[in-house]
C-alpha positions as a Markdown table, in Angstrom:
| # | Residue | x | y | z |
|---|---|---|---|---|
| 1 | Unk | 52.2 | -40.1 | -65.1 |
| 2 | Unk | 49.1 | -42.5 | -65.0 |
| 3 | Unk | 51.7 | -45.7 | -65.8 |
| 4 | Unk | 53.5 | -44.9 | -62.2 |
| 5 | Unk | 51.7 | -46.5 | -59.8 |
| 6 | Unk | 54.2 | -45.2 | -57.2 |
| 7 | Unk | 53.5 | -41.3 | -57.9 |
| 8 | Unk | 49.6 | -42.0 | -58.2 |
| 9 | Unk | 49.5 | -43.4 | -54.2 |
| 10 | Unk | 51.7 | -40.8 | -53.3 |
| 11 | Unk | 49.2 | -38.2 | -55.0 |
| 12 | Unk | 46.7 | -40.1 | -53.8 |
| 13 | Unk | 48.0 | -40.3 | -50.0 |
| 14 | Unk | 48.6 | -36.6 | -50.1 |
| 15 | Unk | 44.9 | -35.6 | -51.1 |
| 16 | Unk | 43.2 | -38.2 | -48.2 |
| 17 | Unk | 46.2 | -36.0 | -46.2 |
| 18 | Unk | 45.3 | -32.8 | -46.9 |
| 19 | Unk | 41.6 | -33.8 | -46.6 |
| 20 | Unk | 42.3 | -35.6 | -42.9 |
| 21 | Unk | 43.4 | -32.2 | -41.9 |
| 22 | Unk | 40.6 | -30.0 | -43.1 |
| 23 | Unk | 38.1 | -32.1 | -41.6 |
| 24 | Unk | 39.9 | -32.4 | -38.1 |
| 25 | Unk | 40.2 | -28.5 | -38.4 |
| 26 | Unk | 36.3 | -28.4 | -39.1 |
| 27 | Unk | 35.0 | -30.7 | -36.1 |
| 28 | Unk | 37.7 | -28.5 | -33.8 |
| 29 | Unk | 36.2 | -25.4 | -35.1 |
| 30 | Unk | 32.8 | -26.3 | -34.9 |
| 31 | Unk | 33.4 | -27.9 | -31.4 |
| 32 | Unk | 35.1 | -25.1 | -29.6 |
| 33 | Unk | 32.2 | -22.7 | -30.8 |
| 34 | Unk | 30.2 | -24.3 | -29.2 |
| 35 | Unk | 28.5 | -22.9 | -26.3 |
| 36 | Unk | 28.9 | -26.0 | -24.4 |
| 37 | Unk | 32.9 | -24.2 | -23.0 |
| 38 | Unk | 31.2 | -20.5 | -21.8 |
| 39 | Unk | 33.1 | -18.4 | -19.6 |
| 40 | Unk | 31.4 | -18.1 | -16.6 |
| 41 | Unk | 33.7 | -16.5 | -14.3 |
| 42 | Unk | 35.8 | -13.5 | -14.4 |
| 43 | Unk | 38.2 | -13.3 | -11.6 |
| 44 | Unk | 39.6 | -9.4 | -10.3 |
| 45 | Unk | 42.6 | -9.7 | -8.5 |
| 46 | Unk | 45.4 | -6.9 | -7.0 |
| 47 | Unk | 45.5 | -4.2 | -4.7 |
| 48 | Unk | 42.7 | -1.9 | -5.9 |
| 49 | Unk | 41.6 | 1.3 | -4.6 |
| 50 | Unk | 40.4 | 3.0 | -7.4 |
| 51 | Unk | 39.3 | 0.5 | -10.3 |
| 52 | Unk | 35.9 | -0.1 | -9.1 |
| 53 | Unk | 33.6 | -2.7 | -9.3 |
| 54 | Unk | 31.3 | -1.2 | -12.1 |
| 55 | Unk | 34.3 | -0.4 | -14.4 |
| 56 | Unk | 35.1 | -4.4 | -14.0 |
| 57 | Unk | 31.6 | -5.2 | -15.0 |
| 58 | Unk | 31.4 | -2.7 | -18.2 |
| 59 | Unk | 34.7 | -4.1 | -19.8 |
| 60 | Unk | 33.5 | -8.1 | -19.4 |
| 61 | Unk | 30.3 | -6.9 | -21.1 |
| 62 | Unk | 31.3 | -4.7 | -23.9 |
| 63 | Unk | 34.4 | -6.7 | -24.6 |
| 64 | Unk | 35.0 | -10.1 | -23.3 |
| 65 | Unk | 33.7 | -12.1 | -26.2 |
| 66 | Unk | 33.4 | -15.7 | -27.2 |
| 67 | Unk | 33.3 | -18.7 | -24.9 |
| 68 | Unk | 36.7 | -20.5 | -22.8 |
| 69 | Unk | 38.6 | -21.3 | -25.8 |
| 70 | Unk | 37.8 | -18.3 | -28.4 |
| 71 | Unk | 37.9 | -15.0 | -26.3 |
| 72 | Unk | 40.7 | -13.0 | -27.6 |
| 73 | Unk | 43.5 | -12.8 | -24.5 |
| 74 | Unk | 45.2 | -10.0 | -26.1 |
| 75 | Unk | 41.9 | -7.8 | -26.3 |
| 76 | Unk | 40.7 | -8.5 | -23.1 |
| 77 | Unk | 43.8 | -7.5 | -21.7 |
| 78 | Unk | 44.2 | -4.3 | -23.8 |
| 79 | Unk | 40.4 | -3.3 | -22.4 |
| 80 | Unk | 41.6 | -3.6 | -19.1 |
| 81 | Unk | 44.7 | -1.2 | -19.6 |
| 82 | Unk | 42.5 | 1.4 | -20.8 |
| 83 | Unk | 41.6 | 1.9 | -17.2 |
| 84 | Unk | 42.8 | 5.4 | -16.5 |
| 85 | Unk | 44.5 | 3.9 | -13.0 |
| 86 | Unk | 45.8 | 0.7 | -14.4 |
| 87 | Unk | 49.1 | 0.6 | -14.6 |
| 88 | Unk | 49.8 | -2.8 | -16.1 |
| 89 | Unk | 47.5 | -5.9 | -16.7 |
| 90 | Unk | 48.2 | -9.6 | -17.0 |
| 91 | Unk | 45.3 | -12.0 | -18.2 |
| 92 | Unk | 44.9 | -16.0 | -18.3 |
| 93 | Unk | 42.4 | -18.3 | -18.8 |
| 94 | Unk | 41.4 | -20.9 | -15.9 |
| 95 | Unk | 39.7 | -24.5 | -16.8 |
| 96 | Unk | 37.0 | -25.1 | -17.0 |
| 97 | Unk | 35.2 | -21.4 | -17.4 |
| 98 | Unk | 37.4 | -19.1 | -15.7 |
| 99 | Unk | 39.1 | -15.9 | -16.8 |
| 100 | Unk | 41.7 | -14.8 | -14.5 |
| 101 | Unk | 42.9 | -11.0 | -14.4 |
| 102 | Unk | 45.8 | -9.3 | -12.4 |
| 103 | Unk | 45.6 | -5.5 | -11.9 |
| 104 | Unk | 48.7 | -3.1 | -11.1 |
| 105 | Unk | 47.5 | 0.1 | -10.2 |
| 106 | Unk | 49.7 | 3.1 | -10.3 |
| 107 | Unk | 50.4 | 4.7 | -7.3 |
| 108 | Unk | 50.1 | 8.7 | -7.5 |
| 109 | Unk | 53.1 | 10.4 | -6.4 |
| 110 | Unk | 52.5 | 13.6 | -7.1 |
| 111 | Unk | 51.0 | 15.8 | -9.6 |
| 112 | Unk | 52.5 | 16.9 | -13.7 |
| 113 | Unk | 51.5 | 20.6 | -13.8 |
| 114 | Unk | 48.0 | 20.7 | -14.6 |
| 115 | Unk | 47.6 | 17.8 | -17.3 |
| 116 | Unk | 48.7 | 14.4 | -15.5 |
| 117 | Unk | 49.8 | 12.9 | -12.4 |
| 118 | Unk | 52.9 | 11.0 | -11.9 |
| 119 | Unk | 53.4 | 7.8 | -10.5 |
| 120 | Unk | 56.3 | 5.9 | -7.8 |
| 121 | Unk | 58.0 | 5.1 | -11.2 |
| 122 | Unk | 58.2 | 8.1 | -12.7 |
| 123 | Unk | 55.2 | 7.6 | -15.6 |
| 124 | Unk | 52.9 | 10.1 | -16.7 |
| 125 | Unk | 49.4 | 8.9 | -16.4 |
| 126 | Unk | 45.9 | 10.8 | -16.7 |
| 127 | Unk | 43.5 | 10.1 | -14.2 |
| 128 | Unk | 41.0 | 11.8 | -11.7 |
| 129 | Unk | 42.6 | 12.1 | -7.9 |
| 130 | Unk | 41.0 | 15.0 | -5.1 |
| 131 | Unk | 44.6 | 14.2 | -3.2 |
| 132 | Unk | 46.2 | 16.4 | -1.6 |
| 133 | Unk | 49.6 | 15.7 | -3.9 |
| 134 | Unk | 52.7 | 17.3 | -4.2 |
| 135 | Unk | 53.1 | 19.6 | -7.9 |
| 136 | Unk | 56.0 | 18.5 | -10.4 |
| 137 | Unk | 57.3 | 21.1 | -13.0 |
| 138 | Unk | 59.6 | 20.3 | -15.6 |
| 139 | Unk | 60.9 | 19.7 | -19.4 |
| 140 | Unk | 58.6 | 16.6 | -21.2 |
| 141 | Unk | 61.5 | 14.9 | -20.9 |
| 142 | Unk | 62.7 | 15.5 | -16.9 |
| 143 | Unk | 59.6 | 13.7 | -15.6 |
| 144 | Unk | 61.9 | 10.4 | -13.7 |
| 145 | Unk | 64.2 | 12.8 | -13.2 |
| 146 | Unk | 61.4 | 15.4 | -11.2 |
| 147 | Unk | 60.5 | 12.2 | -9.3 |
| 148 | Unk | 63.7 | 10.7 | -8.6 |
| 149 | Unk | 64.6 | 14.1 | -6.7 |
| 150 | Unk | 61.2 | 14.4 | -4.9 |
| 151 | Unk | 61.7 | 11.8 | -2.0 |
| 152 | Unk | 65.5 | 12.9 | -1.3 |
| 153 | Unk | 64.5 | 16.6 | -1.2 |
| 154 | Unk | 61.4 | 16.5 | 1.2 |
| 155 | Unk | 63.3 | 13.7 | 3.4 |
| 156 | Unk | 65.5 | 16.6 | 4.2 |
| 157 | Unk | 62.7 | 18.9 | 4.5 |
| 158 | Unk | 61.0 | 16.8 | 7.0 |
| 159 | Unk | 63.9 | 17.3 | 9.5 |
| 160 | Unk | 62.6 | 20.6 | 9.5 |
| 161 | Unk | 58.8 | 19.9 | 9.8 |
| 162 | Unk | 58.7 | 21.4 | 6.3 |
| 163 | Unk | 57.7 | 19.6 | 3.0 |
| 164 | Unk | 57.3 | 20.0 | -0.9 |
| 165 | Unk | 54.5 | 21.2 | -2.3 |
| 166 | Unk | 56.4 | 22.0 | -5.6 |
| 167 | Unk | 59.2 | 20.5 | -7.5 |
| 168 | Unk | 60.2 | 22.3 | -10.5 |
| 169 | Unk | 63.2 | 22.0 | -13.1 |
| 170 | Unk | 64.0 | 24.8 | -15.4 |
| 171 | Unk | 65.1 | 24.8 | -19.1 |
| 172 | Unk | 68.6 | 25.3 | -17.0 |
| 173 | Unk | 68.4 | 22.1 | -15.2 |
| 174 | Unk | 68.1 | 24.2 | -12.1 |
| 175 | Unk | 66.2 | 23.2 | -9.0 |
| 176 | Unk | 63.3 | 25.3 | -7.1 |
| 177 | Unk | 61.1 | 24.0 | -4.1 |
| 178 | Unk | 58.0 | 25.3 | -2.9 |
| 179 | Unk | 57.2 | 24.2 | 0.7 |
| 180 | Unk | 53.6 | 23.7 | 2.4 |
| 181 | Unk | 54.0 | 26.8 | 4.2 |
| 182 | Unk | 54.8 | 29.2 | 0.8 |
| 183 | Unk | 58.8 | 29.6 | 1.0 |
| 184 | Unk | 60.3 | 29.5 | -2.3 |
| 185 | Unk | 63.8 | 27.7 | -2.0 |
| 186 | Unk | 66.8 | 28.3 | -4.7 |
| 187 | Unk | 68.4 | 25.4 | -5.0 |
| 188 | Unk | 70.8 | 26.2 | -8.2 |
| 189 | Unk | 72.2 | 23.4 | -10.5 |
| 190 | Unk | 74.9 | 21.6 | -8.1 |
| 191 | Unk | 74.8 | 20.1 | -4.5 |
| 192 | Unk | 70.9 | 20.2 | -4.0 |
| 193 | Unk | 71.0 | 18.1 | -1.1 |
| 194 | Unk | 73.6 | 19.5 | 0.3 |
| 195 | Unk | 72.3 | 23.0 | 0.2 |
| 196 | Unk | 69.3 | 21.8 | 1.5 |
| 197 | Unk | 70.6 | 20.2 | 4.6 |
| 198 | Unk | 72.5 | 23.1 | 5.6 |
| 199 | Unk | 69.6 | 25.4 | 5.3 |
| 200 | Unk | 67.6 | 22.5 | 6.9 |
| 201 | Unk | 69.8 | 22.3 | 10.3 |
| 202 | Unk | 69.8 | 26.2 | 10.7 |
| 203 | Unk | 66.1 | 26.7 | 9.9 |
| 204 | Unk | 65.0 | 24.1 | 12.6 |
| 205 | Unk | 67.8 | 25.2 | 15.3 |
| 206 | Unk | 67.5 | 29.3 | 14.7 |
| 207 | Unk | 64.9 | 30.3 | 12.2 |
| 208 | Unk | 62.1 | 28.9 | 13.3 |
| 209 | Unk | 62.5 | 30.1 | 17.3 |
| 210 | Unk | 62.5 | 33.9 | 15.3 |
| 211 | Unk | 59.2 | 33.8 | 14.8 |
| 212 | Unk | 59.9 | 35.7 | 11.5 |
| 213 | Unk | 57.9 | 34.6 | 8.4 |
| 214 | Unk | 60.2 | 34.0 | 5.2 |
| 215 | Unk | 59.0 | 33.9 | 1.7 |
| 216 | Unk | 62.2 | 33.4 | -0.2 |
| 217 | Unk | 65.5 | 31.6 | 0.5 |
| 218 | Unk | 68.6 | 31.3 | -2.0 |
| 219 | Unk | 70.7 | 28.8 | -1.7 |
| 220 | Unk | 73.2 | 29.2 | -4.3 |
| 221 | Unk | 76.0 | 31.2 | -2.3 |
| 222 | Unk | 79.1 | 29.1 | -1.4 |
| 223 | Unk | 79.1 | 29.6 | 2.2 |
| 224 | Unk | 75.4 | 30.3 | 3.1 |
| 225 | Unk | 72.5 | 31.4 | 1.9 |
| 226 | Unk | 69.8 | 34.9 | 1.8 |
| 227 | Unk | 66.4 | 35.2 | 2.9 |
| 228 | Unk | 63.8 | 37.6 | 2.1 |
| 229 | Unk | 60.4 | 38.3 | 4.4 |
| 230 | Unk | 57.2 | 39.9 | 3.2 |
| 231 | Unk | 57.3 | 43.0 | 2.2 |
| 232 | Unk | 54.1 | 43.8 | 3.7 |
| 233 | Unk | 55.4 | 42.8 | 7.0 |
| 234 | Unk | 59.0 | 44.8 | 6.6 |
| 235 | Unk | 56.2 | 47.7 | 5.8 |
| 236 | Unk | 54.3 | 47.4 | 9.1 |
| 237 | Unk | 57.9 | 46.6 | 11.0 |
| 238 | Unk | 59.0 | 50.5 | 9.5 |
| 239 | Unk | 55.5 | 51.7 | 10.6 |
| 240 | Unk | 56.0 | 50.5 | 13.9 |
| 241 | Unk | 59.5 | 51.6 | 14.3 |
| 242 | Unk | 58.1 | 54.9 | 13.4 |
| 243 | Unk | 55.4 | 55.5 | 15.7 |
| 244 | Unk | 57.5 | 54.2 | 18.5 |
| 245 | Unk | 59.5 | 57.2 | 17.7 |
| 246 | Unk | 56.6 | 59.5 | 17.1 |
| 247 | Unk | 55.1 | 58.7 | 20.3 |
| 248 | Unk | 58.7 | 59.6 | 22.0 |
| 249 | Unk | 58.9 | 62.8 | 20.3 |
| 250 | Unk | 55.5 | 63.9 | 21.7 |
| 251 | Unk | 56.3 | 62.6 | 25.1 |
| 252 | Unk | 59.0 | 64.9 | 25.0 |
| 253 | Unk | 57.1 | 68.2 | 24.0 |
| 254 | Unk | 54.3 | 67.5 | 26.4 |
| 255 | Unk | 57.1 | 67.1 | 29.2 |
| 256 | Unk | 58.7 | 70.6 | 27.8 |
| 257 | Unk | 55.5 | 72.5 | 27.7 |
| 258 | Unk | 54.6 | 71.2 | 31.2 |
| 259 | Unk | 57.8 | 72.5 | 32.5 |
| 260 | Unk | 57.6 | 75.6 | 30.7 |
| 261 | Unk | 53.8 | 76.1 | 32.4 |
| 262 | Unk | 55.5 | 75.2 | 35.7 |
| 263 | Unk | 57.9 | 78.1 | 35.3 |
| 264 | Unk | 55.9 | 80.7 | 34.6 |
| 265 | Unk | 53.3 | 79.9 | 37.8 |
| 266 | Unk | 56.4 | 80.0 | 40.1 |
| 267 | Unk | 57.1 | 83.5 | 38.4 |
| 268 | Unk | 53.8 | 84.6 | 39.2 |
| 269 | Unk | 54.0 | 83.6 | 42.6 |
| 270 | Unk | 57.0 | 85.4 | 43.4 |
| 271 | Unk | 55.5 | 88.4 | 41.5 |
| 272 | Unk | 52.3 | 88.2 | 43.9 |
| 273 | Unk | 54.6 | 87.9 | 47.3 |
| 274 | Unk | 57.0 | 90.4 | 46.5 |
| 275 | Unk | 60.0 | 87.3 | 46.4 |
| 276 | Unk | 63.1 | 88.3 | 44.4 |
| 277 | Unk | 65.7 | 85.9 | 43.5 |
């Protein structure tokens, strides 16, 4: 080996190689550390109604480290999405000292039971809301379909001045509403909408000029549909009903025992003038 010149500057050009490298690596290193590049900007951006302020400034101190050229994209960005009302998160950095940050917040559609809310998509996510928002029920796995449902159904409803306050979907894959005003609606497995908009015409064109409070409606006949009122108010209806006829009934024993007093005074009389009939 040491009589061929070629392979010793070959060797030799490798090692000044090698060592060209490491040192250009070293001065980068050393360079980018230091604090000559800081970040002195953090930039918020989106629609944001519930990520406040405070929560902004608590993430870029506990864990936005290192200066323009070191901090850690794919951390800062996973900090960010741990905001219970951040839906997704995009993060770039801005020269000279800027860090740029792009919030998607979900938007609560209604509520999952009591353990999470539900966003426009269809995505569980757990966060604090004092909304007034509509209730989902359902399988773990039914929550796009819930949601998917939930604007058709209460479309229909408002037609009718009526709207979902629950949405539920049994083990059966069978449909129940729950409107603002506490009527339970059946709405079976098949032809949901459908259902719905027939009950929907008649409700606002009849039903409602009744006056008649209803508590439960099925839906799954062919060619119509039951309701059911209170019993409470069926109760008083009977009681009514029955004093009606009470009062009748007395009204017609006061009006026999006044005739019957009426009689025997005209007997009397007679007796006392010496009348015969």
């Amino acid at each position: 080996m040491w009589d061929k010149p070629a392979l010793l500057n070959w060797v030799a050009n490798l090692l000044y190689a090698i060592s060209m490298v490491v040192m250009l690596y070293a001065v980068v290193y050393v360079v980018v550390h230091l604090p000559i590049f800081p970040l002195r900007e953090v930039k918020v951006d989106g629609e944001l109604h519930h990520v406040s302020r405070e929560q902004v400034k608590l993430i870029v101190a506990k864990h936005l480290k290192g200066n323009f050229f070191t901090l850690d994209l794919i951390n800062a960005r996973d900090a960010f999405e741990k905001l219970p009302w951040a839906r997704s998160v995009s993060v770039r950095r801005r020269w000279p000292d800027r860090l740029e940050v792009v919030i998607e917040e979900h938007e609560a559609l209604a509520r999952w039971g009591s353990t999470a809310l539900v966003n426009k998509q269809g995505e569980l996510f757990h966060a604090a809301s004092g909304s007034d928002l509509p209730v989902f029920y359902g399988p773990d796995n039914g929550v796009i379909e819930v949601a998917s449902q939930y604007d058709s159904l209460n479309k229909v409803l408002r037609s009718a001045n009526l709207e979902v306050a629950t949405l539920a979907l049994t083990p059966r894959r069978a449909w129940q509403v729950t409107t603002t005003n506490g009527m339970v609606l059946e709405l079976g497995r098949v032809e949901m909408q459908a259902r719905l908009e027939k009950f929907a015409n008649i409700y606002s064109s009849t039903l409602v000029g009744l006056n008649k409070k209803i508590t439960y409606v099925d839906l799954r006949y062919p060619s119509g549909f039951a309701v059911r009122r209170p019993t409470a108010v069926v109760n008083t209806e009977k009681e009514k009903v029955a004093s009606v006829d009470s009062g009748r009934k007395t009204v017609e024993v006061a009006n026999t025992k006044q005739g019957d007093t009426k009689t025997i005074k005209n007997e009397a009389v007679k007796k006392r003038t010496g009348t015969v009939t």
